[in-house]
TIFIPA-419020 format. One record per residue (C-alpha): y negated, z negated, x negated; residue number from 1; residue in three letters. Coordinates in Angstrom, 3 decimals, always signed. Layout:
BEGIN
yy->Y zz->Z xx->X nr->NUM rest->ALA
...
end
This chain:
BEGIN
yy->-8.733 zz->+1.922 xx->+18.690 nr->1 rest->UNK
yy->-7.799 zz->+5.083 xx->+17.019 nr->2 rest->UNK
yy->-4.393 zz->+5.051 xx->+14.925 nr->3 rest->UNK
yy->-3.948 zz->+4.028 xx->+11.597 nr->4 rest->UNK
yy->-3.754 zz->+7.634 xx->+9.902 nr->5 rest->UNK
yy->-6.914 zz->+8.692 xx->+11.850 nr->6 rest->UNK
yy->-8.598 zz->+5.321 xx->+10.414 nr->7 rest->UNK
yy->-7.278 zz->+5.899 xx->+6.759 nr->8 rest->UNK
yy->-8.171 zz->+9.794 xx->+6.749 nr->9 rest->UNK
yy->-11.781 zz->+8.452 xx->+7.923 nr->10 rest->UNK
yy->-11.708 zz->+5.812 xx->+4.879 nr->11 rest->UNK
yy->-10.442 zz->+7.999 xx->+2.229 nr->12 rest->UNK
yy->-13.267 zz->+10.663 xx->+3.330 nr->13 rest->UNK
yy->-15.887 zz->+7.855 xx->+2.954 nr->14 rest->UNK
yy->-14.772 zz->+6.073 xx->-0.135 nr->15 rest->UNK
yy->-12.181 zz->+7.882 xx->-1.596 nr->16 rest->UNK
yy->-8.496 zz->+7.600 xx->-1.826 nr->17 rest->UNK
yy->-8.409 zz->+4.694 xx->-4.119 nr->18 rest->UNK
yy->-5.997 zz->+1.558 xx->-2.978 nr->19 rest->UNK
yy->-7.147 zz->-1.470 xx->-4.666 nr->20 rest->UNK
yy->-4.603 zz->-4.037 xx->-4.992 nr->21 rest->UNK
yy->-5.110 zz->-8.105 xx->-4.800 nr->22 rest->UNK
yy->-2.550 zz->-9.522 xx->-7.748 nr->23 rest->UNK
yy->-3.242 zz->-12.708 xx->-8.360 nr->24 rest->UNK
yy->-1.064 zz->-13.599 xx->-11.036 nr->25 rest->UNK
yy->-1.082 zz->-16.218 xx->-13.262 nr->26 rest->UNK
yy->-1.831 zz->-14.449 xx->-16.457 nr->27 rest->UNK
yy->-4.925 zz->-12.690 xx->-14.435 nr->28 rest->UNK
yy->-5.840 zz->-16.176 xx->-12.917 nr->29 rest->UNK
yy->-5.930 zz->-17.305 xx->-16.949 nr->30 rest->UNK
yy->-7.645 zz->-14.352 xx->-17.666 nr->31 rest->UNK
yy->-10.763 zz->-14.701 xx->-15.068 nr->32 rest->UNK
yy->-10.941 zz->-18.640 xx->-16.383 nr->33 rest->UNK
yy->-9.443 zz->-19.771 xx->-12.782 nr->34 rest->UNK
yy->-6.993 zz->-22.552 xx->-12.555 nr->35 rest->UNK
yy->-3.463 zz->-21.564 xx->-11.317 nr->36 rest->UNK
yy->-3.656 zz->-23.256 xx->-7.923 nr->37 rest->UNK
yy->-4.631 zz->-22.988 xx->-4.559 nr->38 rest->UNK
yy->-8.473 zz->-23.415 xx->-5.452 nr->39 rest->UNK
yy->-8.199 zz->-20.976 xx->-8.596 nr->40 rest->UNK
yy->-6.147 zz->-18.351 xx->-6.112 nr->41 rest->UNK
yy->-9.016 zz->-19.134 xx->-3.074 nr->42 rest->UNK
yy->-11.978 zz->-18.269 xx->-5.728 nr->43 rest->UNK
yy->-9.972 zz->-14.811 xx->-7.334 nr->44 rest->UNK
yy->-9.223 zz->-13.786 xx->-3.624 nr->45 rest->UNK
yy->-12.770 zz->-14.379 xx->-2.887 nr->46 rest->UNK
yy->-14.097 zz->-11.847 xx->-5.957 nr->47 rest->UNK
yy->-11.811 zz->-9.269 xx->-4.751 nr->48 rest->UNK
yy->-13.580 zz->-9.529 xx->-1.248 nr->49 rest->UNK
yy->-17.177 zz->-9.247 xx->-2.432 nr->50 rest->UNK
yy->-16.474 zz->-6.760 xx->-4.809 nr->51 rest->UNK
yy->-13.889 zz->-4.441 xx->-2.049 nr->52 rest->UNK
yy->-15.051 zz->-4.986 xx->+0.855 nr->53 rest->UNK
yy->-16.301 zz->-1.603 xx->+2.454 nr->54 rest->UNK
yy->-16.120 zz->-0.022 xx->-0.935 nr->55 rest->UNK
yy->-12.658 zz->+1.251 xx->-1.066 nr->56 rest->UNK
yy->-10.101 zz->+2.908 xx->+1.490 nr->57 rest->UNK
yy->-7.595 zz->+0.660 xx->+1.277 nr->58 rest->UNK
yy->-6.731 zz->-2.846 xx->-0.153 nr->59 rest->UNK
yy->-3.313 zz->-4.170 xx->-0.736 nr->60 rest->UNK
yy->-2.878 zz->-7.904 xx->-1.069 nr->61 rest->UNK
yy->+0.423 zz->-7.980 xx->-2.839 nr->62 rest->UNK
yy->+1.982 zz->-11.145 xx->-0.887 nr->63 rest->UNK
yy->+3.943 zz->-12.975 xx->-3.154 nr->64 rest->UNK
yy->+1.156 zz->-14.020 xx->-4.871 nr->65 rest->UNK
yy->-0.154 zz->-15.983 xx->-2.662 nr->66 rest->UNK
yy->+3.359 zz->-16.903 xx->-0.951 nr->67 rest->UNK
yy->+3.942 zz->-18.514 xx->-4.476 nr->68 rest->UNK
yy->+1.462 zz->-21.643 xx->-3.766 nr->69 rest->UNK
yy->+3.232 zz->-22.628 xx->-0.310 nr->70 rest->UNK
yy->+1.349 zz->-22.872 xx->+2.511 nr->71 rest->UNK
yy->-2.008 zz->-22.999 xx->+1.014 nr->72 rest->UNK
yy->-1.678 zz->-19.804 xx->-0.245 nr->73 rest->UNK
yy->-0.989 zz->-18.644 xx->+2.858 nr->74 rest->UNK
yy->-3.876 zz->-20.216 xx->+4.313 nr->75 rest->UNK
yy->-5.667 zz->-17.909 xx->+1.133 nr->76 rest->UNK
yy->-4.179 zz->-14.704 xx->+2.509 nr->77 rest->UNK
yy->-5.038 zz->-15.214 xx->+6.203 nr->78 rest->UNK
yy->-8.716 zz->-16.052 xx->+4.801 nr->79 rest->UNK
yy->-8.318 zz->-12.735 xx->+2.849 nr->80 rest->UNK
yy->-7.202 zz->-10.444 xx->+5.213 nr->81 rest->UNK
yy->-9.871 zz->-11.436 xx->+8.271 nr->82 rest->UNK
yy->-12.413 zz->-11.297 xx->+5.462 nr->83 rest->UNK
yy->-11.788 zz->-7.878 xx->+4.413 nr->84 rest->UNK
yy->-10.735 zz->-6.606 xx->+8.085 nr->85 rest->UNK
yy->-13.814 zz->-8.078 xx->+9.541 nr->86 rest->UNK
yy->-15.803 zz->-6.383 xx->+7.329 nr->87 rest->UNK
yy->-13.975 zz->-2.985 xx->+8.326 nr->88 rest->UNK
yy->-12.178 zz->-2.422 xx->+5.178 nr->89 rest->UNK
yy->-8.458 zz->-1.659 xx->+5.741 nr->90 rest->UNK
yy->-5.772 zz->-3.653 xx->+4.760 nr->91 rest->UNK
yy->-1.872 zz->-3.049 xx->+3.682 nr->92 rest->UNK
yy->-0.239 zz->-6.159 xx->+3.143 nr->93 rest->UNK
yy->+2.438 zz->-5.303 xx->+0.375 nr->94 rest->UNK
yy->+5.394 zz->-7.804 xx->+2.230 nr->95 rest->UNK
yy->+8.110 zz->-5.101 xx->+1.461 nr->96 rest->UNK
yy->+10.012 zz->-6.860 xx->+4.578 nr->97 rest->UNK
yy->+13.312 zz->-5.003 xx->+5.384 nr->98 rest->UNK
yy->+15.999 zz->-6.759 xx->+8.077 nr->99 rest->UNK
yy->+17.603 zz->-6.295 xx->+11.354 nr->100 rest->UNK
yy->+17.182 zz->-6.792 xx->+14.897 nr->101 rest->UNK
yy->+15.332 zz->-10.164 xx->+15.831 nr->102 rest->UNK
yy->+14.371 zz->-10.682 xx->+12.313 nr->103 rest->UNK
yy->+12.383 zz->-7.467 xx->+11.797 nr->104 rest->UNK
yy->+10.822 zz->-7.760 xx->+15.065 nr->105 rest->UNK
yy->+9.917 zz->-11.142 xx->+13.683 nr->106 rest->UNK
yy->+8.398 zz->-9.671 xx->+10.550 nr->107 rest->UNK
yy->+6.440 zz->-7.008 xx->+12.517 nr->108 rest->UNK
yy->+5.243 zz->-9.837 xx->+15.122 nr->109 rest->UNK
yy->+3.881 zz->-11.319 xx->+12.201 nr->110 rest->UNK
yy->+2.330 zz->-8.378 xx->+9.507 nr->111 rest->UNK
yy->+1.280 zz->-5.798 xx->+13.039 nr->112 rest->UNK
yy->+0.791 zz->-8.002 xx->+15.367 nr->113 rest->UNK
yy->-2.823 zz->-9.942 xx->+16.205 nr->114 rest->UNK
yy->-2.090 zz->-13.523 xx->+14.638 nr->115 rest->UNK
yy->-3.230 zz->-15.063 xx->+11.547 nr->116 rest->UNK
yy->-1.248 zz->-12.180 xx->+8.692 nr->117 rest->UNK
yy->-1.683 zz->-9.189 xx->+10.957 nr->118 rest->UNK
yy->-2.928 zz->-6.651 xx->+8.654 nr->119 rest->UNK
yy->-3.682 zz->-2.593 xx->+9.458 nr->120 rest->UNK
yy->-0.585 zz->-1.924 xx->+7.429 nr->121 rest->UNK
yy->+2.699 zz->-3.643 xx->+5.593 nr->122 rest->UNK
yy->+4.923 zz->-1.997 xx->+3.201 nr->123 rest->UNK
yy->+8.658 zz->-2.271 xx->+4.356 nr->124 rest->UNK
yy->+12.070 zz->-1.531 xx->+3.247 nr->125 rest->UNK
yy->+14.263 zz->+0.613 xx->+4.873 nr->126 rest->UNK
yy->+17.252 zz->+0.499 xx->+2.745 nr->127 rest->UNK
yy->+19.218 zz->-1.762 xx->+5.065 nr->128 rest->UNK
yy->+19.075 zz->+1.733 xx->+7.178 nr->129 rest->UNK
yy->+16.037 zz->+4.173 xx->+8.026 nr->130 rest->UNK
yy->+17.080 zz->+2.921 xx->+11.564 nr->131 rest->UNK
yy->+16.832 zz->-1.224 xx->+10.938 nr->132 rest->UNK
yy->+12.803 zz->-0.327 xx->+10.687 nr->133 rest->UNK
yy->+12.417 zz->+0.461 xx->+14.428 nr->134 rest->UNK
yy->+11.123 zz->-3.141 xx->+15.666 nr->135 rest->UNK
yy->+8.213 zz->-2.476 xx->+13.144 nr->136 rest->UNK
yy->+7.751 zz->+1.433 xx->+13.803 nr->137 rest->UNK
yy->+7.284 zz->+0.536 xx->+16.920 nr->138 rest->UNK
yy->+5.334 zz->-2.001 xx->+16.485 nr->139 rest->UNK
yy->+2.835 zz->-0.313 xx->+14.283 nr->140 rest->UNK
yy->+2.755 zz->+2.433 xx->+17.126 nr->141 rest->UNK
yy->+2.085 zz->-0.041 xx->+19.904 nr->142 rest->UNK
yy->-0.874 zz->-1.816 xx->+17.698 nr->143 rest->UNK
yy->-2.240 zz->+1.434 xx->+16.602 nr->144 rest->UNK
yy->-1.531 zz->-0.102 xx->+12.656 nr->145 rest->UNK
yy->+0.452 zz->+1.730 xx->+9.763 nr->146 rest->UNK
yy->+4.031 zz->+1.528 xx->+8.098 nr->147 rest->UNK
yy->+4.667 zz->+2.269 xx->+4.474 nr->148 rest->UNK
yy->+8.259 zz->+2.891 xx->+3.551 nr->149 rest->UNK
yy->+9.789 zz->+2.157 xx->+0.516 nr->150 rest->UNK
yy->+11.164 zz->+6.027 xx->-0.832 nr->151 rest->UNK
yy->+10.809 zz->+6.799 xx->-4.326 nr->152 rest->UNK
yy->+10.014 zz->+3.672 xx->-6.533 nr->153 rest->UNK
yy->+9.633 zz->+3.818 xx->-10.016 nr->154 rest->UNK
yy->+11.826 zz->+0.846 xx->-11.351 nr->155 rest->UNK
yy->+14.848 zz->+1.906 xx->-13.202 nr->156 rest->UNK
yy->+16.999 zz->-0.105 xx->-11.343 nr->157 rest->UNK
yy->+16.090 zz->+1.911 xx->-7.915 nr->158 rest->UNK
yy->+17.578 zz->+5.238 xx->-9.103 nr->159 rest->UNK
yy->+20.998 zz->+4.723 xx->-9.172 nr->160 rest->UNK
yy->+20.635 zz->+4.016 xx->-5.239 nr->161 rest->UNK
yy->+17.626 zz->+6.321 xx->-4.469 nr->162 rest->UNK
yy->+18.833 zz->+9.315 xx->-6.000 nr->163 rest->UNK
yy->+22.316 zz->+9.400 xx->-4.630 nr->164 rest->UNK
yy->+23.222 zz->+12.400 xx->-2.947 nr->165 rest->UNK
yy->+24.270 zz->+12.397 xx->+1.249 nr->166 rest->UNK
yy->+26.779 zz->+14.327 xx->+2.586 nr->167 rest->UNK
yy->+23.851 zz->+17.023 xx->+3.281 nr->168 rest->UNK
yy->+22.937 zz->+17.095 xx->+0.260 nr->169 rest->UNK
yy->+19.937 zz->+15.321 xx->+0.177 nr->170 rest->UNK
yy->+19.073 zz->+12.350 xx->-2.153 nr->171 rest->UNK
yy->+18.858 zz->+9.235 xx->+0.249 nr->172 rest->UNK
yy->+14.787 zz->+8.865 xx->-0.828 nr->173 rest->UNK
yy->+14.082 zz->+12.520 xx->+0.398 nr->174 rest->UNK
yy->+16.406 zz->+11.343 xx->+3.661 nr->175 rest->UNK
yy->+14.076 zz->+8.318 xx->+3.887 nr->176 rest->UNK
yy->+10.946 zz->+10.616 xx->+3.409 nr->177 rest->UNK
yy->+12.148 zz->+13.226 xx->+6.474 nr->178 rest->UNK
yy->+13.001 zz->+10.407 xx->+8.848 nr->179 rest->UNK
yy->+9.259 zz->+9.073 xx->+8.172 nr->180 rest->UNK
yy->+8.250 zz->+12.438 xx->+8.873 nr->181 rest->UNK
yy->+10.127 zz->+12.766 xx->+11.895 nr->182 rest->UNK
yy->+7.778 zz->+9.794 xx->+13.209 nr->183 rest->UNK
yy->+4.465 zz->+11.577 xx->+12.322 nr->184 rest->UNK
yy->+5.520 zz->+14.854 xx->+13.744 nr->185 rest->UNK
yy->+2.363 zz->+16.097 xx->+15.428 nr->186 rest->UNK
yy->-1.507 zz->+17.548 xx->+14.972 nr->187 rest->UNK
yy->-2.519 zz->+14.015 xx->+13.828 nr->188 rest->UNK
yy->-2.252 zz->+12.832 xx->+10.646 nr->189 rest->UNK
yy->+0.622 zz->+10.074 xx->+10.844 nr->190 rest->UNK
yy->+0.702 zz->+6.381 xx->+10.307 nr->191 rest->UNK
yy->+4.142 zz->+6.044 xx->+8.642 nr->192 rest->UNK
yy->+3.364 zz->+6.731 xx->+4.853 nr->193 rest->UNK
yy->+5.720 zz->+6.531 xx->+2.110 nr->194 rest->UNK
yy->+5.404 zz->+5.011 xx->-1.459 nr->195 rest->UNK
yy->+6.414 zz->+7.046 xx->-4.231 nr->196 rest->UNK
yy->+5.919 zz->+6.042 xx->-7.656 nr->197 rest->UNK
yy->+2.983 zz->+7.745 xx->-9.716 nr->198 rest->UNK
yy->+5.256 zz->+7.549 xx->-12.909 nr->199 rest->UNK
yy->+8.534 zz->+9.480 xx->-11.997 nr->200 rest->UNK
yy->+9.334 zz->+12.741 xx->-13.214 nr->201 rest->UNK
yy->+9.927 zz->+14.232 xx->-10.127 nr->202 rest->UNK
yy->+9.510 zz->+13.385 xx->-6.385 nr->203 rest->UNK
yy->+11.464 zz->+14.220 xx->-2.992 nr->204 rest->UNK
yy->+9.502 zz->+16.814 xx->-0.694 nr->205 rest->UNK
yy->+6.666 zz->+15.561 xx->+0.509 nr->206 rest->UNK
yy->+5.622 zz->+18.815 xx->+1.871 nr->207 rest->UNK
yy->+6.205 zz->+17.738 xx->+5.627 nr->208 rest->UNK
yy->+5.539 zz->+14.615 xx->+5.503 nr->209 rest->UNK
yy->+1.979 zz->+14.411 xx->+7.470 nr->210 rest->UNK
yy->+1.230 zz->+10.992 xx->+6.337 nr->211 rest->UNK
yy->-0.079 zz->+9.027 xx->+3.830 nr->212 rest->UNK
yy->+1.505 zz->+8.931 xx->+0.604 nr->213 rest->UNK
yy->+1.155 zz->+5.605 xx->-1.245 nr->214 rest->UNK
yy->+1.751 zz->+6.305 xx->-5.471 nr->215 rest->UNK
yy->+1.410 zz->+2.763 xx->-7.243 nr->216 rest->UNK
yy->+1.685 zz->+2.206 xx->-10.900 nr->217 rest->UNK
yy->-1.535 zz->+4.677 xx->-11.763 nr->218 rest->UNK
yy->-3.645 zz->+3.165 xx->-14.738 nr->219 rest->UNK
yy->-1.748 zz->+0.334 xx->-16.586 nr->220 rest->UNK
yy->+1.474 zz->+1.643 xx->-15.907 nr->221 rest->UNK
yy->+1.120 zz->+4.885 xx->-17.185 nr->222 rest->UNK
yy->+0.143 zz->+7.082 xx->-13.805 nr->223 rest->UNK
yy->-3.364 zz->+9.049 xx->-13.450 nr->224 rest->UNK
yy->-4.754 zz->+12.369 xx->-12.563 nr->225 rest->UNK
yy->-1.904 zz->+14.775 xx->-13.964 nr->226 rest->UNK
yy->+1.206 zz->+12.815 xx->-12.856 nr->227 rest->UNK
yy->-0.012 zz->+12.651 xx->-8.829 nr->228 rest->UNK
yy->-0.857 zz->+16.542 xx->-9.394 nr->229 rest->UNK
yy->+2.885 zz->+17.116 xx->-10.834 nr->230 rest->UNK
yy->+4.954 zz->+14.907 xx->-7.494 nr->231 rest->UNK
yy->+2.761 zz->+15.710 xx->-4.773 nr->232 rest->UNK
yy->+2.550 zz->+19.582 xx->-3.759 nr->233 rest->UNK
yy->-1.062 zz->+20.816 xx->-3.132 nr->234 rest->UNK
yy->-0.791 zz->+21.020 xx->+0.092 nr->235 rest->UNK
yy->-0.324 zz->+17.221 xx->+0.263 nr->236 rest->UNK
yy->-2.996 zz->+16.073 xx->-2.004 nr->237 rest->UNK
yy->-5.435 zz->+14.916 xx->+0.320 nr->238 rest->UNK
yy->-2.545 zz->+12.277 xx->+1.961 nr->239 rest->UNK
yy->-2.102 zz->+10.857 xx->-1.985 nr->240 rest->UNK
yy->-3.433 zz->+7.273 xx->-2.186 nr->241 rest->UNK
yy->-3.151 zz->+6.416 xx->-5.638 nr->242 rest->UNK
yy->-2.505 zz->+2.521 xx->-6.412 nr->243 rest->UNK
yy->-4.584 zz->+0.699 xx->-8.676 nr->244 rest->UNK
yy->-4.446 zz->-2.831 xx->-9.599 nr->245 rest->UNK
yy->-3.984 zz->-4.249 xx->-12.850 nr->246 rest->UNK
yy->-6.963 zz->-1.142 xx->-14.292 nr->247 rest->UNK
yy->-9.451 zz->-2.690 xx->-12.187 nr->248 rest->UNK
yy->-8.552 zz->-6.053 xx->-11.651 nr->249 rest->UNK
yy->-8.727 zz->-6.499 xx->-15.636 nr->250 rest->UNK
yy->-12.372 zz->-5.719 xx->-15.248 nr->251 rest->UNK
yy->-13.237 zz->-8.593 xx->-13.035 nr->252 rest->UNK
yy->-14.322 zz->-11.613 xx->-12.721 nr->253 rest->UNK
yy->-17.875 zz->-10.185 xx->-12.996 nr->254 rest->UNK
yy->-18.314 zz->-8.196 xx->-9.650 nr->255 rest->UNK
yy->-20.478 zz->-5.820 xx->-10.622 nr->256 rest->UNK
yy->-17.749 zz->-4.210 xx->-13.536 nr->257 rest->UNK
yy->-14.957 zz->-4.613 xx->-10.477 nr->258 rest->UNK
yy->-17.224 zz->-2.183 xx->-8.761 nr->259 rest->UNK
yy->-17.861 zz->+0.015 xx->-11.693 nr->260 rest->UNK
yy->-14.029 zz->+0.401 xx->-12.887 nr->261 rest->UNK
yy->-13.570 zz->+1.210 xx->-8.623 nr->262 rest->UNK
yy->-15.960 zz->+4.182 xx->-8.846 nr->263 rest->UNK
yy->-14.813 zz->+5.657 xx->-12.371 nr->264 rest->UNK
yy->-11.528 zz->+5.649 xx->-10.528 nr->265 rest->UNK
yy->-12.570 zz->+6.944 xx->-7.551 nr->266 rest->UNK
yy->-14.413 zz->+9.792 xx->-9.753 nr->267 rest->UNK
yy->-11.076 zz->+10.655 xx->-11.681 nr->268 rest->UNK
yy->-9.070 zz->+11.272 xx->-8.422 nr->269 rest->UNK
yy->-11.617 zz->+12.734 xx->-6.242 nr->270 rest->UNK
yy->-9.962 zz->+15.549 xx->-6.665 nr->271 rest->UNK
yy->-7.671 zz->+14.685 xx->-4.133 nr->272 rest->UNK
yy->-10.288 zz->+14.830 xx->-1.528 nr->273 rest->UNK
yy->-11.349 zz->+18.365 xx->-1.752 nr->274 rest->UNK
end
């Protein structure tokens, strides 16, 4: 198996750079006319699938969804992700797990390794330390599967911690986007990305990164076209993977307009692929 930033770069060429996320929340669940349980989760899960599934580059079940209805929502995610991996279609679990010793190793045993959650990705959180990710770094690098790491989120709450400066006088986000690109150093296009927030004003250096560069909150929240062309430098546009979920996911249930809100998206940032 080739890495997980060869396999994404391969995706993103095919489909585009669209991430499609899975956000099965209650109001949604209302929305499509599904109950909020386990069988109303199992049927919106389902949708997403058929309408995905070797459509986009990337999908990102966002896990708390689906953690929300105990253990047969679980049972719903598992289903999910062998669904859309055994059709070939890529999956990041968004976990955001961040801990230490044992307990990561626990957490990447679990979202990189082969059982029942292990997904082609997780999103993680490094601000217990850059260095409390290693158990998953290097499990992602043993599995040949992907890391995103929490570095620039768009929440107001995150700045105060995010854009305090080190004694080098970098902001700790652009310190967690070097040591990411300290993993991916190398010809190949690297399988530790990053998430950065489509809606900020500005954005830590991304020029080095040589990785994927995960931007959530583009359509509903505000982020399209412009903003990604304003935090990423040109040189880095082709590693942008702008996150959409609530813009298509409105569309839905029908299938067919899931698929057509996926390819006017695709069409809007296909830019990026140039």
């Amino acid at each position: 198996m080739t890495s997980f930033g060869v396999r994404l770069r391969d995706a993103m060429g095919r489909h585009g750079a669209l991430c499609v996320g899975i956000d099965p929340h209650p109001p949604l669940l209302r929305a499509w006319g599904l109950s909020e349980d386990v069988e109303g989760l199992k049927r919106f899960a389902d949708t997403c699938v058929e309408a995905f599934e070797g459509r986009v580059a990337l999908v990102k079940p966002q896990v708390a969804f689906f953690e929300a209805y105990g253990s047969g929502g679980i049972m719903v995610l598992e289903d999910t992700i062998a669904a859309l991996r055994s059709g070939g279609t890529l999956v990041l679990s968004d976990a955001k797990r961040g801990d230490i010793g044992s307990t990561m190793a626990a957490y990447a045993q679990a979202w990189l390794g082969d059982g029942p959650l292990g997904s082609d990705a997780v999103t993680v959180s490094p601000y217990l330390g850059f260095g409390s990710l290693t158990p998953a770094l290097e499990s992602a690098k043993a599995n040949e599967r992907g890391v995103f790491v929490l570095a620039a989120t768009s929440n107001p709450e995150a700045a105060g911690l995010q854009r305090t400066m080190t004694a080098d006088g970098r902001s700790i986000a652009q310190t967690m986007v070097d040591d990411a690109a300290a993993r991916n150093a190398g010809p190949e296009f690297g399988s530790v990305g990053v998430v950065v927030g489509a809606t900020l004003t500005d954005a830590p250096d991304l020029t080095m990164l040589n990785g994927p560069i995960l931007m959530p909150g583009v359509g509903a929240q505000g982020g399209g076209p412009e903003s990604i062309r304003k935090l990423v430098p040109p040189e880095s546009l082709h590693a942008a993977v702008p996150a959409v979920s609530r813009e298509v996911l409105s569309a839905g249930p029908s299938v067919a307009a899931l698929r057509t809100r996926v390819h006017q998206l695709a069409e809007e940032f296909a830019f990026l692929q140039a």
